[in-house]
C-alpha positions as CSV (number, residue, x, y, z in Angstrom):
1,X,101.9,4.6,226.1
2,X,99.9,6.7,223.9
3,X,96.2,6.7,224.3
4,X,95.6,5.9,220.7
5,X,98.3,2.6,220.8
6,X,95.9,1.6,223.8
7,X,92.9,2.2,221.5
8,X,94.4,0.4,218.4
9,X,95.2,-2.8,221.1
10,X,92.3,-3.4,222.4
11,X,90.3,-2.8,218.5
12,X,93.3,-5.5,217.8
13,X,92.1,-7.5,220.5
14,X,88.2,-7.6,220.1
15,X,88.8,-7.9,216.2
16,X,90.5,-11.0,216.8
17,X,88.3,-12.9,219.2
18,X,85.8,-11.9,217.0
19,X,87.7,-13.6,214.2
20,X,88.3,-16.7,216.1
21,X,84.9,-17.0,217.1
22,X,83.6,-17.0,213.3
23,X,86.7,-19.1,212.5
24,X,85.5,-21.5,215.5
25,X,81.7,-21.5,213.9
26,X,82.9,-22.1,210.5
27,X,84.4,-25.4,211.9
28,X,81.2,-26.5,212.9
29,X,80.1,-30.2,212.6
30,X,77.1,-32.2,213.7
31,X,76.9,-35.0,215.0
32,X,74.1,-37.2,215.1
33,X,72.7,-40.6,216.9
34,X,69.1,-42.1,216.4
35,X,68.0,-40.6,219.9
36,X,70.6,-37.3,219.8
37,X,71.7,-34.2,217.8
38,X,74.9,-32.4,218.7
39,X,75.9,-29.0,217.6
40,X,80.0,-29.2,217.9
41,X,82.3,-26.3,217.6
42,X,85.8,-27.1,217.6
43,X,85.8,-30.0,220.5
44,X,83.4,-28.0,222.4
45,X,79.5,-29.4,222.4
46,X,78.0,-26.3,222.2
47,X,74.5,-27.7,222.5
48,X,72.7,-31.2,222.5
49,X,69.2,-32.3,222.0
50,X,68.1,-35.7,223.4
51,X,64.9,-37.6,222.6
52,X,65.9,-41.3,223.9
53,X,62.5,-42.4,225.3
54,X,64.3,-45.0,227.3
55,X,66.3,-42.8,229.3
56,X,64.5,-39.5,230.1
57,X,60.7,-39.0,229.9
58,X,60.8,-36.0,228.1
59,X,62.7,-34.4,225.0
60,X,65.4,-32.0,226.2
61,X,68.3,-30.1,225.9
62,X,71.7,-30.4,227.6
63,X,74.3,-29.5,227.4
64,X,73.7,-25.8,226.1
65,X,75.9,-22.5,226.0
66,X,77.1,-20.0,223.8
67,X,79.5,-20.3,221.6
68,X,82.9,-20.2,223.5
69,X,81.3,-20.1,226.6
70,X,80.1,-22.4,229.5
71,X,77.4,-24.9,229.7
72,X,74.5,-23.9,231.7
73,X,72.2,-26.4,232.3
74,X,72.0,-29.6,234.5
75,X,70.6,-32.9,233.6
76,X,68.9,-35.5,236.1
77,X,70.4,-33.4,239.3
78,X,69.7,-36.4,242.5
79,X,67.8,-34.0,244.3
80,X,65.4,-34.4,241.1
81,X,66.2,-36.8,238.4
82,X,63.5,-35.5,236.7
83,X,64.7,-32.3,235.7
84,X,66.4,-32.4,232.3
85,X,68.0,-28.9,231.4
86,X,66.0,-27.1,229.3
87,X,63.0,-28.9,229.2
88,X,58.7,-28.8,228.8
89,X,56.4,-30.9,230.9
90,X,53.1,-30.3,232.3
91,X,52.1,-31.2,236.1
92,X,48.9,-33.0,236.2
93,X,46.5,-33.4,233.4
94,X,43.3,-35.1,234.0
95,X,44.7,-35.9,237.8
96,X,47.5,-37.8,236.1
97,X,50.9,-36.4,237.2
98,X,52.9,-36.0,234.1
99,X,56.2,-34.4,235.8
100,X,57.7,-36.2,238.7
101,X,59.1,-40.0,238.2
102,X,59.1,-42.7,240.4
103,X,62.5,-42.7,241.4
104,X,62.7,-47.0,241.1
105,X,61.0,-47.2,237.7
106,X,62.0,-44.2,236.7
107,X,58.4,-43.8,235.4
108,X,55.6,-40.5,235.8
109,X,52.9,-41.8,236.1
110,X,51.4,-40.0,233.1
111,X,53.4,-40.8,230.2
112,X,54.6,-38.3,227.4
113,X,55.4,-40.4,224.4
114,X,56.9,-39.0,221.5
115,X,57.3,-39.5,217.2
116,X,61.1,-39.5,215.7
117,X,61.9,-36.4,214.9
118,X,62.4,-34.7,211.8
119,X,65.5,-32.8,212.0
120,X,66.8,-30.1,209.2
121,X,70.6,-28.9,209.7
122,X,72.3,-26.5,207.8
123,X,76.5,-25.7,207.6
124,X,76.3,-22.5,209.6
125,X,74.9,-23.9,212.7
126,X,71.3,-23.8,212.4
127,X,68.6,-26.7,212.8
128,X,64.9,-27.3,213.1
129,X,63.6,-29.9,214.6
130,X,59.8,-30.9,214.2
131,X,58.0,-33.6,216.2
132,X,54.8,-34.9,217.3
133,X,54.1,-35.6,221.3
134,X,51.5,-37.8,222.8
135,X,50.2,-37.3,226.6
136,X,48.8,-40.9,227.9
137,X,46.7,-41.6,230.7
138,X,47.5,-45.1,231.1
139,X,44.6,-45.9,234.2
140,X,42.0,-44.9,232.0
141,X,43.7,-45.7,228.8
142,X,42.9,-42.5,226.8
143,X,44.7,-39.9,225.4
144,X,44.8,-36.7,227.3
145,X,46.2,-34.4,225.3
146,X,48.2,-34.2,222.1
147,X,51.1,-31.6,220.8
148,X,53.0,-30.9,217.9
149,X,55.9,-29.5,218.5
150,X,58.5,-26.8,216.3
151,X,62.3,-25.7,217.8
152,X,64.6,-23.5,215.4
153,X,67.8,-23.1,216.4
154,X,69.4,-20.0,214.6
155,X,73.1,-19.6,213.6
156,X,75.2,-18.1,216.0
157,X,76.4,-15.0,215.4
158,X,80.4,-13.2,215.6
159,X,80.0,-13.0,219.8
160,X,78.9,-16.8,219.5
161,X,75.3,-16.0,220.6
162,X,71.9,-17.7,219.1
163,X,68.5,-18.6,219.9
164,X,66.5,-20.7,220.3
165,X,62.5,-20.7,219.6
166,X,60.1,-22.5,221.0
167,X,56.5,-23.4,219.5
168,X,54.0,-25.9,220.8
169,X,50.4,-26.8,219.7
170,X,48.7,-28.5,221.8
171,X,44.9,-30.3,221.4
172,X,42.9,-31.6,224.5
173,X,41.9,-35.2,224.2
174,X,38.4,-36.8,223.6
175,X,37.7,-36.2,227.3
176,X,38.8,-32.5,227.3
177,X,42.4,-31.7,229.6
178,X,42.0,-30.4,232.8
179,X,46.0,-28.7,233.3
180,X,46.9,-28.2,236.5
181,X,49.7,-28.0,239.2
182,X,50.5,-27.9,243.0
183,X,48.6,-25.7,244.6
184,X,49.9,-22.1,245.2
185,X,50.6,-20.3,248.5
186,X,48.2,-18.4,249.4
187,X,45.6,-20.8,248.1
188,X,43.7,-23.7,250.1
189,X,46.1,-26.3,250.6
190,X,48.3,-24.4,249.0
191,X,52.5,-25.0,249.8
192,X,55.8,-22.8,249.5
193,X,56.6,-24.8,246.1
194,X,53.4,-24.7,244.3
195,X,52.4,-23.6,240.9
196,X,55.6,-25.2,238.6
197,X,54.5,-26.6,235.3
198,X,55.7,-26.0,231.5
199,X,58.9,-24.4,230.1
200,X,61.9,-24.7,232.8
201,X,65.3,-24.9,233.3
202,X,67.4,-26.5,235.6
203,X,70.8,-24.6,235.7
204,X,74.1,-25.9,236.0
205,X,76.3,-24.9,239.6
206,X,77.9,-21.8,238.7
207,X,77.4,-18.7,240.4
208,X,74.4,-17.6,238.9
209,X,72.6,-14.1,239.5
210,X,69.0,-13.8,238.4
211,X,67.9,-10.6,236.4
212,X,64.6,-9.5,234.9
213,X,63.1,-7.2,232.9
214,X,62.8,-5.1,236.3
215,X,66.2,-5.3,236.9
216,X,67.8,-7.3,239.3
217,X,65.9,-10.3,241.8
218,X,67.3,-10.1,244.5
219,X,64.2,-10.4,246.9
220,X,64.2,-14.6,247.6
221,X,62.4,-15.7,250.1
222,X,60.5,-18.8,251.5
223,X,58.2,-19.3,249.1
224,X,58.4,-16.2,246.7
225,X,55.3,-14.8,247.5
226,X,55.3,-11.0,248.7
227,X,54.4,-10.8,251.7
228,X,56.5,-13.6,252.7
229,X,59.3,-12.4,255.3
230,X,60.7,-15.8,256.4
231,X,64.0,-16.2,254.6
232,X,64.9,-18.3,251.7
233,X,65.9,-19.3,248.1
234,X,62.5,-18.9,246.0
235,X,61.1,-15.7,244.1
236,X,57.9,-15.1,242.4
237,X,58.7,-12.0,240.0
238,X,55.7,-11.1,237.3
239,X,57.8,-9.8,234.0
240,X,57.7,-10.5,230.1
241,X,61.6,-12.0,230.5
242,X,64.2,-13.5,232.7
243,X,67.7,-13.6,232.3
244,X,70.3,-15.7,234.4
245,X,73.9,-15.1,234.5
246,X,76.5,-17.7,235.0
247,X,80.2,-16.6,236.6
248,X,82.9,-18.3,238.1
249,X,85.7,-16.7,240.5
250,X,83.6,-13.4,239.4
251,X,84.4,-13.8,235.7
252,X,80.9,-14.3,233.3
253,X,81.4,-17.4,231.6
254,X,77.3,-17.3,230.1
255,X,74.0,-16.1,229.9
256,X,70.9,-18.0,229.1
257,X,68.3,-15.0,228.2
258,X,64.2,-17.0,228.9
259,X,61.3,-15.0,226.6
260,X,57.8,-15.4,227.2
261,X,55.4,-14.8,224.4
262,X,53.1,-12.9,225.4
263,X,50.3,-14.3,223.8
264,X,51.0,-17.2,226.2
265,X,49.1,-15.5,229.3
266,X,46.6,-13.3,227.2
267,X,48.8,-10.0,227.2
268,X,49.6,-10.0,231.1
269,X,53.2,-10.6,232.3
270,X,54.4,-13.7,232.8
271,X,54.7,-15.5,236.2
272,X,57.8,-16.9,237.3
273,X,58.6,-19.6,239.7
274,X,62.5,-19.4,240.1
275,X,65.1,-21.0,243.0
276,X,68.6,-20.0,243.6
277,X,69.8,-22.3,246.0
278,X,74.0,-21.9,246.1
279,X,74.1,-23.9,249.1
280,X,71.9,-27.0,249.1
281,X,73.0,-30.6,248.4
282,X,73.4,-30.3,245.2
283,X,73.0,-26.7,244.7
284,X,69.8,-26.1,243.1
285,X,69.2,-23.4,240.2
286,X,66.0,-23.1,238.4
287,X,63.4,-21.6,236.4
288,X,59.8,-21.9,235.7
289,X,57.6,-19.9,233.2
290,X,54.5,-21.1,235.6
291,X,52.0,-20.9,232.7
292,X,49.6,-22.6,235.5
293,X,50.4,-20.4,238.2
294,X,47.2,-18.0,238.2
295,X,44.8,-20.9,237.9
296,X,44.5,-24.1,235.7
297,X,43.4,-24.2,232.6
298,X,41.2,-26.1,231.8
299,X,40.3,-27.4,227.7
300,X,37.4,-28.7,226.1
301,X,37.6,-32.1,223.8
302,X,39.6,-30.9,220.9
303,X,40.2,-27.9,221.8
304,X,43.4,-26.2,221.0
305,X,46.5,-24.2,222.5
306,X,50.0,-22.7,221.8
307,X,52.7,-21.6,223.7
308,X,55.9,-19.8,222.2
309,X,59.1,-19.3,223.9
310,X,63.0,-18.0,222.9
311,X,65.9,-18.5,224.7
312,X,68.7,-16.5,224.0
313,X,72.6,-17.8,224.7
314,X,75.0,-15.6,225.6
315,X,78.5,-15.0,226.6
316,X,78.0,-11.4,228.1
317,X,75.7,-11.1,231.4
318,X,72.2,-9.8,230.7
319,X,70.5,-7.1,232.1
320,X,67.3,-5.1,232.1
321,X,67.8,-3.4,229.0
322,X,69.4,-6.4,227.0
323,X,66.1,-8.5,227.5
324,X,63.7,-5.7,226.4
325,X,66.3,-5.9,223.5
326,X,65.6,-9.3,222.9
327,X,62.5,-9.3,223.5
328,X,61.5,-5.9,221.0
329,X,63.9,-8.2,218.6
330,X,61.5,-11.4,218.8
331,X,59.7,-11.3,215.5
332,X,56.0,-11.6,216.7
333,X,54.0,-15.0,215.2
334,X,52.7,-14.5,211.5
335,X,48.5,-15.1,211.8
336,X,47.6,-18.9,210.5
337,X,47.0,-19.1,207.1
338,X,42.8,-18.9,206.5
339,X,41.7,-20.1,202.7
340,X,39.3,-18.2,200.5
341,X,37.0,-21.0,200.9
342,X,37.1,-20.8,205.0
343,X,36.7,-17.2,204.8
344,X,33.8,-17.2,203.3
């Protein structure tokens, strides 16, 4: 066969999954409940966000993928029912633990309570959804801290990729917030899990490698720290991004691409807090943007905070180069608005 017949097949070829991808997109439809909000292409759920207070104790969203490609998070694993995809949640505030649930009730013991949100969709895919969230300390009956919340969604584009960004505003209570987690290794009373807290995901079981701005992690160990030799399934890496890619039989079937603004740990790279456990019961995949992990933080009353994040869906892998794409493709947050009369 002539080179240029090979050429002209596979053009033919990539042209027309690009073209059924579009055509896939253009079928879009939404789908809606009081408590969810569906993004469908074709009969495929390409991603779902649920806020049903009486069934999860936080806001989250699963399933998510790329357009075309495999879901890649996992909701309410048994290991830890409280893991919910893509998902936010603080550790402790005030002493209050905010993230694990009592596995009878089903309850933290801090509660996150949460407004309706207000949800805008458009034909091609898109969607913001705005909300307010409200962290109760229930013992002392006070508010401990208080967030508003802002996700866009963007249109996918011809290879079925979009993201996804994150914004949260956060004001400390009347008492100030005292945000902290499990104590790191390395520190006093410190253990191999510490330090997780904020922006995670909990991955569905594929086959998942772990890259980073660095390159490949490949390093785990027993609890992620450098020094440690013992072998294991945790890693500790310090980068701007991570990216995880999901295969099956050796085929990539998704990427999930995890940004870290900057901004969010005062110009320093971000700390990670990630597990790649293939072979526990259930296998256990996940990732932790541990805002907390080089101290606490603590807020005075009224006090304010905000942390931005993007998540980029893929069908191709990531690697090194792709997330310094992504991230030099991040537009950076516009200043807040100050009025003449404020400036002066």
């Amino acid at each position: 066969m002539p080179p240029s017949f090979r050429i002209s097949r596979r053009f033919l070829r990539t042209s027309l999954l690009a073209f059924c991808l579009i055509a896939t997109a253009s079928r879009a439809d939404w789908q809606s409940t009081d408590t969810t909000l569906a993004w469908k292409a074709g009969e495929a759920v390409v991603w779902q966000f649920n806020f049903d207070p009486a069934t999860s104790g936080k806001p989250f969203f699963h399933p998510l993928g790329a357009v075309g490609g495999a879901n890649v998070t996992e909701r309410a694993p048994s290991d830890h029912p409280w893991h919910y995809g893509l998902w936010f949640s603080w550790k402790y505030i005030n002493g209050k633990n905010y993230w694990e649930e009592d596995r009878q009730s089903g309850l933290p013991a801090g509660k996150t309570a949460w407004t309706k949100p207000v949800i805008a969709t458009q034909p091609d895919g898109s969607a913001t959804i705005k909300m307010g969230l409200t962290y109760i300390n229930h013992d002392a009956a006070r508010v401990d801290m208080v967030e508003s919340r802002e996700i866009a969604v963007s249109a996918p584009d011809t290879n079925g990729s979009f993201t996804i960004d994150w914004k949260a505003r956060f004001v400390a209570g009347p008492e100030g917030a005292l945000l902290d987690r499990q104590k790191m290794p390395g520190e006093p009373g410190g253990a191999y899990n510490g330090g997780y807290a904020g922006m995670s995901i909990r991955m569905a079981p594929h086959t998942i490698d772990y890259v980073s701005t660095d390159g490949p992690v490949t390093q785990f160990n027993y609890d992620g720290t450098p020094q440690q030799t013992r072998g294991g399934e945790r890693a500790r890496p310090n980068v701007p991004a991570m990216g995880f890619n999901f295969s099956d039989n050796g085929t990539v079937v998704g990427s999930l691409a995890f940004l870290s603004d900057a901004k969010n740990t005062s110009g320093q790279p971000a700390t990670w807090y990630l597990i790649n456990g293939p072979t526990q019961r259930p296998p256990f995949f996940f990732g932790d943007q541990t805002i907390l992990g080089p101290k606490p933080i603590q807020l005075a009353a009224g006090e304010k905070m905000e942390l931005r994040y993007r998540f980029v869906l893929s069908r191709a892998a990531q690697t090194a180069d792709t997330l310094k794409a992504a991230l030099a493709a991040w537009p950076a947050e516009k200043p807040t608005a100050v009025s003449a009369a404020a400036a002066h």
